[in-house]
C-alpha positions as MATLAB code, in Angstrom:
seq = 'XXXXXXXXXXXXXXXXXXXXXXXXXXXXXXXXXXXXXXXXXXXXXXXXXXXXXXXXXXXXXXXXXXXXXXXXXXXXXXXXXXXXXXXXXXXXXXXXXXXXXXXXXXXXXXXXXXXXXXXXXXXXXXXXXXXXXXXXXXXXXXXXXXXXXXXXXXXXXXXXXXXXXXXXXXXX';
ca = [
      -4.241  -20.538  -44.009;
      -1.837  -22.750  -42.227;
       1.073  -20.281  -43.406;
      -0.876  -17.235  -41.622;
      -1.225  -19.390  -38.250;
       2.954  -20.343  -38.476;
       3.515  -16.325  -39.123;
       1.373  -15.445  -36.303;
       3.037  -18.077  -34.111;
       6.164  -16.832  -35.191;
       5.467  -12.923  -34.749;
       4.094  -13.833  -31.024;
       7.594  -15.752  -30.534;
       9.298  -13.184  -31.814;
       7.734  -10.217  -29.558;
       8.151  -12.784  -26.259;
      11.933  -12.983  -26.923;
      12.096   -9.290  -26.997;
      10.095   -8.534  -24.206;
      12.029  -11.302  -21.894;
      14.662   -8.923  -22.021;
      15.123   -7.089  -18.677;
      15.079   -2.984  -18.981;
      18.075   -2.246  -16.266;
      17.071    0.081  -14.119;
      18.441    0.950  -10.326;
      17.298    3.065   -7.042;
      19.308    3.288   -4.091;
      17.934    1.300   -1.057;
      15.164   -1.062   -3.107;
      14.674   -4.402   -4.657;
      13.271   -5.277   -8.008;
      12.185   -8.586   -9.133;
      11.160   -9.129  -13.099;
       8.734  -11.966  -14.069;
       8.717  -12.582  -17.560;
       5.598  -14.275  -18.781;
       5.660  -17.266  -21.443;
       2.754  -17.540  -23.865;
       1.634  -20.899  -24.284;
      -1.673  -21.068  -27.232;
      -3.378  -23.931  -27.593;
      -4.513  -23.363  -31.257;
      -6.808  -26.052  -33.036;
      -9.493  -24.514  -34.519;
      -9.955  -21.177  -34.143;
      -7.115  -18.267  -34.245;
      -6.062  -16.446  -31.638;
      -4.418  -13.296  -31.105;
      -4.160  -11.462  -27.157;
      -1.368  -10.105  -25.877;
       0.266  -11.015  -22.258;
       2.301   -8.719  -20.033;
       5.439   -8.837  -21.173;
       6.528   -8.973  -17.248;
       4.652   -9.170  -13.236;
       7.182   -6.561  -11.606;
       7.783   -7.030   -8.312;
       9.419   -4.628   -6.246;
      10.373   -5.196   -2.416;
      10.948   -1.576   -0.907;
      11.914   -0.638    3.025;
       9.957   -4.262    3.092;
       7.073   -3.257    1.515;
       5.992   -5.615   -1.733;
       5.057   -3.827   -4.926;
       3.070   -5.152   -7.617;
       1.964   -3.533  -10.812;
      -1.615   -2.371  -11.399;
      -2.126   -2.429  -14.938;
      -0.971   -6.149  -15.953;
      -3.761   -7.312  -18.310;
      -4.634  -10.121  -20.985;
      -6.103   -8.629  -23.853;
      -7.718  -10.597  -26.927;
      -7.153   -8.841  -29.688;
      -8.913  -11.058  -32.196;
     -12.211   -9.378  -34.114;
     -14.114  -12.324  -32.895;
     -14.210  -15.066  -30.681;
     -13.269  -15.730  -27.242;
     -10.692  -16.487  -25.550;
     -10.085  -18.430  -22.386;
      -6.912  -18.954  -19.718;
      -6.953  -22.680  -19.102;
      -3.802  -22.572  -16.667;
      -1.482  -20.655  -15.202;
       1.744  -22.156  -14.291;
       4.704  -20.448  -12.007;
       8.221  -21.618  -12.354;
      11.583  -20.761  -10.092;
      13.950  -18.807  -11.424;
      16.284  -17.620   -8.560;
      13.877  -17.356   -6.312;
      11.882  -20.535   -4.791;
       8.206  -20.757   -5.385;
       6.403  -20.697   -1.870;
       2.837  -20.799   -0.197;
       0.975  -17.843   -0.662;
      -1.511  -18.625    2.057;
       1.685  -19.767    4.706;
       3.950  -17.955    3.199;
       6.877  -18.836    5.749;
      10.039  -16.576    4.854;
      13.687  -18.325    3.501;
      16.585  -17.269    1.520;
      14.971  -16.033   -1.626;
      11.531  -17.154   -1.708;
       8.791  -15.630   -3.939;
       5.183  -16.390   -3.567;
       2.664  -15.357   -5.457;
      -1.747  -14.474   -5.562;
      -2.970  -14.629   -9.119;
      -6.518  -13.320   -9.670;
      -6.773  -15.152   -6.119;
      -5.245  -18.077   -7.131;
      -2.353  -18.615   -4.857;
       1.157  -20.665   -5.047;
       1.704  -23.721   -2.990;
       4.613  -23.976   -4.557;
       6.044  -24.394   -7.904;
       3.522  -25.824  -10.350;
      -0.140  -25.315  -11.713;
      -2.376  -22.969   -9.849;
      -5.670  -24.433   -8.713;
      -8.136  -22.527  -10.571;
     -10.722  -20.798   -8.447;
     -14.285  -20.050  -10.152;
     -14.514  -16.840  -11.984;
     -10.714  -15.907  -11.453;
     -10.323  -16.337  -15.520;
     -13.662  -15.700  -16.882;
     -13.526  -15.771  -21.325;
     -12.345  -12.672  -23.030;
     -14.539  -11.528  -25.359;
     -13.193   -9.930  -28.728;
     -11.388   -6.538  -28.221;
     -11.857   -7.101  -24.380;
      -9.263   -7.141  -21.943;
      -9.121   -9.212  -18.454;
      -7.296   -7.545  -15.896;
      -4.367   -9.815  -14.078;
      -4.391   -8.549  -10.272;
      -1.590  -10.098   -8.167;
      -0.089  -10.220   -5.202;
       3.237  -11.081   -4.066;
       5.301  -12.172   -0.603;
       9.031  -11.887   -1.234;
      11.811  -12.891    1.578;
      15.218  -11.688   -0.178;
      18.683  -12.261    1.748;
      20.354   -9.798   -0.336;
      19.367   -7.057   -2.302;
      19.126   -7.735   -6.093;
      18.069   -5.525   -9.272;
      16.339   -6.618  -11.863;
      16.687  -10.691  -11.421;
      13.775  -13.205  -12.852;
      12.846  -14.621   -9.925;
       9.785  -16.623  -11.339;
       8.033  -17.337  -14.520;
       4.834  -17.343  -14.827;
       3.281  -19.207  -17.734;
      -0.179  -18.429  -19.023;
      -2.146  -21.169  -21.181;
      -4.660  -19.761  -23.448;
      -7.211  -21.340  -25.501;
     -10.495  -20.292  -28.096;
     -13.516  -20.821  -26.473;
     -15.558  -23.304  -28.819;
     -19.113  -21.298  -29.131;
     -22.055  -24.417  -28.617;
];
């Protein structure tokens, strides 16, 4: 049993290191930020298995911000729930800034998480109902926002990380 739970953890390790990879990509006259996502699974009881986006794009274009629409967290266990416990954003070349007073610098990146905003690098405050459980073969949707101030124009840099805990939810 413990061997299956080690593979898994493995496989999921695995899959993260190839999807960190940036796909290059270029357009005249726009900006593209990549956000890899880290899986963290807190695992004592009962398995899990979900899958994460393997990035947030952001794209800053004529100074318009761009944010996917189809990020989601999908458990992908045949029972159980799962849960997002925290959600964690990290520089990368960008600094982390205040969503809500968002004040623009050389390469600043702020971000709005199912509502749950930056203040700077570190832990979101979770708000009620922004990560409700996942049922089995259910799928949460991850809406975000982003404010970007870039001096330069870059392609395809990771200019955060965004780090999504997960745990089973404990039926009782």
């Amino acid at each position: 049993m413990v061997k299956t739970y080690q593979k898994a953890a493995a496989l999921l390790l695995a899959l993260a290191l190839i999807f960190a990879f940036p796909v290059t990509a270029s357009a005249a006259e726009t900006t593209e930020a990549r956000v890899p996502v880290t899986l963290t699974v807190v695992n004592t009881v009962s398995p899990i298995s979900c899958t994460v986006p393997a990035c947030l794009p952001v794209s800053l274009v004529d100074g318009y911000v761009v944010c996917a629409n189809n990020a989601a967290i999908t458990n992908t266990g045949k029972s159980g729930a799962i849960k997002v416990t925290k959600v964690d954003v990290q520089a990368g070349t960008f600094e982390i800034g205040n969503f809500d007073d968002f004040t623009a610098s050389k390469n600043s990146i702020a971000l709005s998480i199912n509502g749950c905003s930056t203040k700077g690098a570190g832990s979101l405050t979770l708000v009620d109902g922004a990560f409700p459980s996942i049922n089995a073969e259910k799928s949460l949707a991850i809406r975000y926002k982003a404010k970007v101030s870039a001096s330069e124009a870059v392609t395809n840099v990771n200019a955060a990380t965004v780090i999504f805990t997960i745990a089973a939810v404990m039926e009782g």
